[in-house]
BAFI-3210 file (N, C-alpha, C; in Angstrom, 3 decimals, decimal comma, padded with zeros to 6 digits):
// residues 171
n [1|2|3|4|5|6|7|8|9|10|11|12|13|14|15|16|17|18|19|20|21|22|23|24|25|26|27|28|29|30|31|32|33|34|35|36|37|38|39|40|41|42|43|44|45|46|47|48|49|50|51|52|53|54|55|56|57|58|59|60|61|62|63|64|65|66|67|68|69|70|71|72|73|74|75|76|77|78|79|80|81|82|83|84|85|86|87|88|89|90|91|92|93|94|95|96|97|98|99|100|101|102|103|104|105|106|107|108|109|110|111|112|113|114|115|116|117|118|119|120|121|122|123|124|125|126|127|128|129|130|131|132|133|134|135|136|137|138|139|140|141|142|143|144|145|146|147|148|149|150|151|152|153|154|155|156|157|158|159|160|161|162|163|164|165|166|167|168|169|170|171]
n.u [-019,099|-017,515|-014,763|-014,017|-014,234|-012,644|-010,194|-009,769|-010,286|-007,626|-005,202|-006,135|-005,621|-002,725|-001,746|-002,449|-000,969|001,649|002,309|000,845|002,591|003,869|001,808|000,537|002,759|002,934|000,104|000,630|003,094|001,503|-000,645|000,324|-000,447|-000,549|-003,070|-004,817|-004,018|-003,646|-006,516|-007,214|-005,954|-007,477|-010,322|-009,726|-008,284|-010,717|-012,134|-010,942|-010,900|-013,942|-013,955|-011,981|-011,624|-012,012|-010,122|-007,742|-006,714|-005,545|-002,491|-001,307|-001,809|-000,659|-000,325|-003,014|-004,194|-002,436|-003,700|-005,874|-006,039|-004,557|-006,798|-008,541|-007,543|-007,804|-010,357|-011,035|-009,428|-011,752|-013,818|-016,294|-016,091|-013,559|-012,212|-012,882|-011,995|-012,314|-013,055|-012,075|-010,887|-007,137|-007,638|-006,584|-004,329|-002,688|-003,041|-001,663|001,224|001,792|004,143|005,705|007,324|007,601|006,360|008,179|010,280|012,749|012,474|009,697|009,287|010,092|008,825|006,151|006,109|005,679|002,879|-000,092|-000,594|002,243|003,845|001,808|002,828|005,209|005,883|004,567|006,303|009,061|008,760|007,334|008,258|007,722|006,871|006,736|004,389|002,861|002,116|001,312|-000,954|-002,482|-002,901|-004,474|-003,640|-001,831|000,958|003,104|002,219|002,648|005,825|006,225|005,435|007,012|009,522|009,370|008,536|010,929|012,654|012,099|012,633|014,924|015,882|014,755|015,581|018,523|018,613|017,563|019,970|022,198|021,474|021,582|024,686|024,815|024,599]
n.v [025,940|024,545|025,232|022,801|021,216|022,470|022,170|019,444|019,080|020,664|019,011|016,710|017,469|018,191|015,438|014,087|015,704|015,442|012,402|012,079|011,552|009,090|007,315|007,108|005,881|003,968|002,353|002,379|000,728|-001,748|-001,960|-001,178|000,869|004,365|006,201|004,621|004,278|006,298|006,386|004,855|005,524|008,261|007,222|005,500|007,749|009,147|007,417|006,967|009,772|010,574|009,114|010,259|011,453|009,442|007,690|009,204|009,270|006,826|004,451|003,180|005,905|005,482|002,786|002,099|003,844|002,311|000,175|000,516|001,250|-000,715|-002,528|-001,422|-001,506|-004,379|-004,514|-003,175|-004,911|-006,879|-005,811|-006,384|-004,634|-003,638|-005,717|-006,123|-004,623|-002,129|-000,003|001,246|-000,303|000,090|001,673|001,857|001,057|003,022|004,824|003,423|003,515|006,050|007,264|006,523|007,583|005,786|003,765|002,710|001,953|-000,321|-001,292|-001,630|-003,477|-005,523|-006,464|-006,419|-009,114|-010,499|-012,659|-011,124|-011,381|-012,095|-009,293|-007,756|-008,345|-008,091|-005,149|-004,228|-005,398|-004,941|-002,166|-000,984|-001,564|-003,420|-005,652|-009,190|-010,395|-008,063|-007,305|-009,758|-009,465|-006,732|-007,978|-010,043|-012,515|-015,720|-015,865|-017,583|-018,051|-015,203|-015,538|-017,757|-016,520|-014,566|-015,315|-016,813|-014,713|-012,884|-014,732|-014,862|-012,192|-011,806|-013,461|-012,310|-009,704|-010,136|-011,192|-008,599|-007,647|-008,539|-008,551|-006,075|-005,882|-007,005|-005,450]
n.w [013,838|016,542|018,866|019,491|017,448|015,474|016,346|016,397|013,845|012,687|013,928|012,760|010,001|010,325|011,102|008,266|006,643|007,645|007,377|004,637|002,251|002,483|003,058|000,928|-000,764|000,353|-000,389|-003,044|-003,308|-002,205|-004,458|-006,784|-009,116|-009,162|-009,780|-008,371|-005,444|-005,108|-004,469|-002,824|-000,546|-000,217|-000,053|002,705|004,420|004,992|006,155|008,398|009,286|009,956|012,263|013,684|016,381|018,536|017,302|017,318|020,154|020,448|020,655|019,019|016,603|013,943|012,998|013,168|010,815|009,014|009,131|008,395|005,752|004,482|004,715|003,371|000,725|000,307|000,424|-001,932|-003,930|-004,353|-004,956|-008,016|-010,018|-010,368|-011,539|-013,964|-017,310|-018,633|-021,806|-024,797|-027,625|-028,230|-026,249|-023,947|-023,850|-024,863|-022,721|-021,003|-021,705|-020,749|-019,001|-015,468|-013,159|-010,460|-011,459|-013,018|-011,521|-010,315|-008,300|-007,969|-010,322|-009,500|-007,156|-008,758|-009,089|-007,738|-005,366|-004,235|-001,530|-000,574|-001,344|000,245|002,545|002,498|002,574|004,468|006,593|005,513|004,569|006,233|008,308|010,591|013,036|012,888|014,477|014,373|011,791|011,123|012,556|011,287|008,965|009,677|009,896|010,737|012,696|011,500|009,093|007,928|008,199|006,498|004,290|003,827|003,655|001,023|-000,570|-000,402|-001,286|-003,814|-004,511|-004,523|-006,565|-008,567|-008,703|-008,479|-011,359|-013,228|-012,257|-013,505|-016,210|-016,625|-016,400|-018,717|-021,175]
ca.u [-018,123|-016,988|-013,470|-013,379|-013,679|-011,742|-008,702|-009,967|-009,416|-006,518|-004,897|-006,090|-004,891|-001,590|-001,134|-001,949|000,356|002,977|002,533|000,710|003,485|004,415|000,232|000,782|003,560|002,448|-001,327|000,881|003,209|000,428|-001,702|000,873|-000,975|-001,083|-004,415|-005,597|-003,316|-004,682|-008,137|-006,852|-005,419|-008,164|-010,962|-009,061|-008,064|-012,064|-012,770|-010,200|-011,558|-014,813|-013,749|-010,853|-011,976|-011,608|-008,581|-006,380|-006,592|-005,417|-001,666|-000,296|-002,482|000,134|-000,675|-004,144|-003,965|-002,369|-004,420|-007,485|-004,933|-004,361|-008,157|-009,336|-006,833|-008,385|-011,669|-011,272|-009,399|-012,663|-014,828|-016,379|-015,998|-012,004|-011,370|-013,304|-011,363|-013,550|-012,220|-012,328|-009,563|-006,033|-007,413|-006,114|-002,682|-002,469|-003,038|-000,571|002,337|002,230|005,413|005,792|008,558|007,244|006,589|009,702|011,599|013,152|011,568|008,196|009,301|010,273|007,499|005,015|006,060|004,890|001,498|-000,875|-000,424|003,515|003,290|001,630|003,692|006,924|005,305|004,551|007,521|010,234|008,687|006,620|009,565|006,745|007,394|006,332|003,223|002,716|002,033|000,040|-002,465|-002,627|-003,498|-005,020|-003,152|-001,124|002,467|003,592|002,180|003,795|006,776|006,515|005,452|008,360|010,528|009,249|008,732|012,492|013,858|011,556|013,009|016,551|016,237|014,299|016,385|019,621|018,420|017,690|021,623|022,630|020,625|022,117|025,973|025,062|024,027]
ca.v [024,928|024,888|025,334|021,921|020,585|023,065|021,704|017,862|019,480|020,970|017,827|015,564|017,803|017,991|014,325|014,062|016,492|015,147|011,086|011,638|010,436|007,629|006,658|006,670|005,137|001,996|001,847|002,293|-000,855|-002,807|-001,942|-000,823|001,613|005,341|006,399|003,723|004,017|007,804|006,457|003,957|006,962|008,813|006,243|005,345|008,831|009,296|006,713|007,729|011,428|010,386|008,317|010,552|012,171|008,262|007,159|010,145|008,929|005,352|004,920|003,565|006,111|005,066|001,157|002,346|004,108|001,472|-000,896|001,091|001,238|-002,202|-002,939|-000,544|-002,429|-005,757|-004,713|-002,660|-005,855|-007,867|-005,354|-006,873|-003,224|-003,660|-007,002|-005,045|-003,842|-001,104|000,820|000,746|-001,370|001,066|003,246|001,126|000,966|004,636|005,037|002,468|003,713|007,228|007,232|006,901|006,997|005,122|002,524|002,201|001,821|-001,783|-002,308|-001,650|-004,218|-006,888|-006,689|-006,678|-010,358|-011,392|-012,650|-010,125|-011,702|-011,977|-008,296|-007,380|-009,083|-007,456|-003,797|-004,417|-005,809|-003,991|-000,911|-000,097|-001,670|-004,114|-007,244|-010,573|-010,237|-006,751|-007,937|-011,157|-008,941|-005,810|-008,689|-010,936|-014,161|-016,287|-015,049|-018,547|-017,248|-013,698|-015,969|-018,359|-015,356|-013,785|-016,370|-016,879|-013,491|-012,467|-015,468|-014,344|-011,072|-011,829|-013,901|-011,195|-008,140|-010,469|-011,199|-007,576|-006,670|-009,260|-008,167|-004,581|-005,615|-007,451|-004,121]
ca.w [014,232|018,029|018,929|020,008|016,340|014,976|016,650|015,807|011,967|012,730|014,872|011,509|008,819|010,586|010,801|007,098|006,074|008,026|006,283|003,635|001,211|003,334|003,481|-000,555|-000,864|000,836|-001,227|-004,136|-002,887|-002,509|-005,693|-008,279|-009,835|-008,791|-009,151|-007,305|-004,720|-004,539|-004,131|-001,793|000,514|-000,269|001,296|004,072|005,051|004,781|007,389|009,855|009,735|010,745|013,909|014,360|017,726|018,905|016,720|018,271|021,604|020,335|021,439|017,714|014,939|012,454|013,322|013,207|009,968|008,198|008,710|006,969|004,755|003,983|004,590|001,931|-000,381|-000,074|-000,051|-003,739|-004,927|-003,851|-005,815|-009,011|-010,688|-010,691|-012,329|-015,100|-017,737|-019,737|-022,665|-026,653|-028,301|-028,489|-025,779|-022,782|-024,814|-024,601|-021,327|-020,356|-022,329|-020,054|-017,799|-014,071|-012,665|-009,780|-011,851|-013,791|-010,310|-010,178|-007,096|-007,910|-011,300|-008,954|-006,280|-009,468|-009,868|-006,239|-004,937|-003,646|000,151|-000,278|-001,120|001,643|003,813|002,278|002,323|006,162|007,118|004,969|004,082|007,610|009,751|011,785|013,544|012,447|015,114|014,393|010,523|011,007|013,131|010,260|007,978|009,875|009,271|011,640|012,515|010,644|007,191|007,943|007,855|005,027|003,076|003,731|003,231|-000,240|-001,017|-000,395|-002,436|-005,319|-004,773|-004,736|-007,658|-009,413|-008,656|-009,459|-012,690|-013,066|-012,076|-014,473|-017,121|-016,799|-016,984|-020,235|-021,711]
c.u [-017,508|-015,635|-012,701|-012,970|-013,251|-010,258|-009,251|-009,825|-008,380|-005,304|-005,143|-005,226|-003,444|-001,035|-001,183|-001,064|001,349|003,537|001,997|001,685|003,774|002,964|000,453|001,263|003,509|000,977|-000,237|001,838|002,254|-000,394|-000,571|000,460|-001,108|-002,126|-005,230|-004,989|-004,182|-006,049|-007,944|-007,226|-006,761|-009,478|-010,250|-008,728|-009,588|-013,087|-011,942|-010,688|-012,983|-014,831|-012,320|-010,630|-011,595|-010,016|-007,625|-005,707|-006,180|-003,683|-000,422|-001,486|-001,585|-000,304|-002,050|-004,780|-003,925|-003,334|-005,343|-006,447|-004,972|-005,937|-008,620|-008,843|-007,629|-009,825|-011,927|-010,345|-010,678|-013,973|-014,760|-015,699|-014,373|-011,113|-011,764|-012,265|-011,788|-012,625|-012,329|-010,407|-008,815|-005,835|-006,673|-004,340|-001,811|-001,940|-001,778|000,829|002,451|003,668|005,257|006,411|008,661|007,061|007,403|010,168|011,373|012,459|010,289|008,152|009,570|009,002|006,071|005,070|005,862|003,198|001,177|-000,416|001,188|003,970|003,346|002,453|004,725|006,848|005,528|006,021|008,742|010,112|008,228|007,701|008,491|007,295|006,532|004,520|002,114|001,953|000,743|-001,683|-003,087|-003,167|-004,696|-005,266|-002,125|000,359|003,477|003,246|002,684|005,324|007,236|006,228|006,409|009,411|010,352|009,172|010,500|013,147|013,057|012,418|014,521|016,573|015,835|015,467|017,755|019,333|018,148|018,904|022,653|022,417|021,716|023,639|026,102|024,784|025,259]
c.v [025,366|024,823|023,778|020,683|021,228|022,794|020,196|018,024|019,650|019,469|016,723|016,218|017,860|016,672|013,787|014,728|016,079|013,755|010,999|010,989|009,229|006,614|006,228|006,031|003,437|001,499|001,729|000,960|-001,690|-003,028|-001,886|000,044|002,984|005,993|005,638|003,887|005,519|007,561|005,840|004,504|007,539|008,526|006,021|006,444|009,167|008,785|006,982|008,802|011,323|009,640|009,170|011,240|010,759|007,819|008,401|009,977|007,282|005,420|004,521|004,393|005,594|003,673|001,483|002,631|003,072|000,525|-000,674|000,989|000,279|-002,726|-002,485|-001,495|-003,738|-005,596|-003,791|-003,801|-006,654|-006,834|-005,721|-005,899|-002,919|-004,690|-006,695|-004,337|-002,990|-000,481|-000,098|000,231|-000,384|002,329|002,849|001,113|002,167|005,044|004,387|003,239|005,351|007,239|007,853|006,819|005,758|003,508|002,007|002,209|-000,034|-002,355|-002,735|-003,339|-005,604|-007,064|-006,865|-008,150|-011,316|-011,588|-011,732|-010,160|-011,502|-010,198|-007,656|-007,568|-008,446|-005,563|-003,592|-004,111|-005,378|-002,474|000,028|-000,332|-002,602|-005,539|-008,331|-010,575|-008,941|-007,156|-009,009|-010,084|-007,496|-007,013|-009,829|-012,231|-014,340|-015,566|-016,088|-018,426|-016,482|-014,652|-016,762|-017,358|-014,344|-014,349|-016,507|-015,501|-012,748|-013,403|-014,890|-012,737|-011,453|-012,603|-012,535|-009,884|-009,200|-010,643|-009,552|-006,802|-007,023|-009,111|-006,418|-004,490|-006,262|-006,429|-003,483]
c.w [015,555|017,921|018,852|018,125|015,442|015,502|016,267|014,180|012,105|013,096|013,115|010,639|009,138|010,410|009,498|006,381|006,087|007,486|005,200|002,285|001,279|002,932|001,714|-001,490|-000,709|-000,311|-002,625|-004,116|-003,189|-003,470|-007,065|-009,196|-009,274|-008,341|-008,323|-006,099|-003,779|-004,220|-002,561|-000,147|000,937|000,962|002,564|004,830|005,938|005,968|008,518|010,384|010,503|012,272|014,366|015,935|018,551|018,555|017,705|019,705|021,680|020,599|020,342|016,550|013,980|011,811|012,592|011,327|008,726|008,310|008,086|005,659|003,408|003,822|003,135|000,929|-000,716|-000,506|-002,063|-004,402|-005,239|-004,978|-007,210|-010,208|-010,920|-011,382|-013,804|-016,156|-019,228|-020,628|-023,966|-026,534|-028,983|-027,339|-024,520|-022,974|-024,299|-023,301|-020,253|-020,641|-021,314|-018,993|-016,589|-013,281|-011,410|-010,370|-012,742|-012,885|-009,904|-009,215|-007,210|-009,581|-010,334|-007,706|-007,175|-009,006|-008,463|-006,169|-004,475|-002,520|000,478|-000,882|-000,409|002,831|003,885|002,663|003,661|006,785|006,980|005,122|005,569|008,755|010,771|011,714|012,886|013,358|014,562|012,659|010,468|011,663|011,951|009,445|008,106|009,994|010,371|011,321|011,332|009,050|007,018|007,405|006,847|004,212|003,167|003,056|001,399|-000,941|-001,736|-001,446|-003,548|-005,312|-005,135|-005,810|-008,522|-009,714|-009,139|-010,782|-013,587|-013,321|-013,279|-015,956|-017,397|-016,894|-018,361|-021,421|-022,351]
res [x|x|x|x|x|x|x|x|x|x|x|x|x|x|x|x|x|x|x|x|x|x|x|x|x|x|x|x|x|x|x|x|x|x|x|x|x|x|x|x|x|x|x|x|x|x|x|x|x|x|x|x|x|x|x|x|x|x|x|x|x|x|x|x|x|x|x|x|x|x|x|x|x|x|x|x|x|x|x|x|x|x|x|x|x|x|x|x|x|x|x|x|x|x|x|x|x|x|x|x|x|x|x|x|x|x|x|x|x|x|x|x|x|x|x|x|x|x|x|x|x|x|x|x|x|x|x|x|x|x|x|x|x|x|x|x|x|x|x|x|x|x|x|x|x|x|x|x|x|x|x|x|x|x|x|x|x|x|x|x|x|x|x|x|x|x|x|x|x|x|x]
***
């Protein structure tokens, strides 16, 4: 291994080190599920590393990043092999009932109850801090869907999470 891609390791493993939680955080936003979220990461990290001698010299990697990010996401919803749900009858039960804290957090209970696309949109936009442009082009959809899917998103949220707050002083 030459020096020169011994610092192109170094130079990657640093920038995963430094977001990987953040990179996790978001697949797990968008999927809801942990391990998937870890695969999510996983792939996408996977394809960055191989073009990363290119990507490094790009002027947002984060931008960059996410969007494998978000790509990977759609394309393992789109796989037949995930609408699939394998397992003997009690063992799926099991598995479910494990605790995560991640997914006992209100937020992640009120963003379940959104569309896939409104979602995305909120993940982007809230969670990454990106503009309305910045969003439509990560997804691929006009800046005017970024915005009705916001718009609807947020009122589903604010009803959700009030019902939620409401719920917890009747307790």
């Amino acid at each position: 291994m030459g020096r020169r891609d011994e610092r192109r390791d170094a130079d990657f493993s640093e920038y995963v080190a430094s977001r990987r939680a953040r990179l996790h955080r978001t697949a797990w936003l968008l999927c809801g599920d942990r391990d998937q979220a870890e695969d999510i990461v996983q792939t996408a990290l996977s394809r960055v590393y191989a073009s990363w001698s290119r990507i490094s010299r790009v002027d947002s990697i984060d931008a960059y990043v996410r969007r494998v990010i978000v790509t990977t996401h759609l394309n393992e919803k789109r796989r037949p092999w995930r609408r699939e749900r394998a397992g003997l009858d009690g063992i799926d039960a099991a598995a479910e009932d494990r605790a995560d804290p991640m997914e006992s957090d209100v937020l992640w209970t009120a963003l379940r109850g959104l569309a896939p696309g409104q979602r995305q949109v909120v993940v982007l936009r809230h969670y990454w801090g990106l503009s309305v442009d910045e969003t439509a082009a990560d997804l691929g959809i006009s800046p005017g869907t970024v915005k009705s899917q916001t718009a609807a998103a947020l009122a589903h949220l604010r009803t959700a999470l009030a019902l939620t707050s409401s719920q917890g002083e009747h307790r």
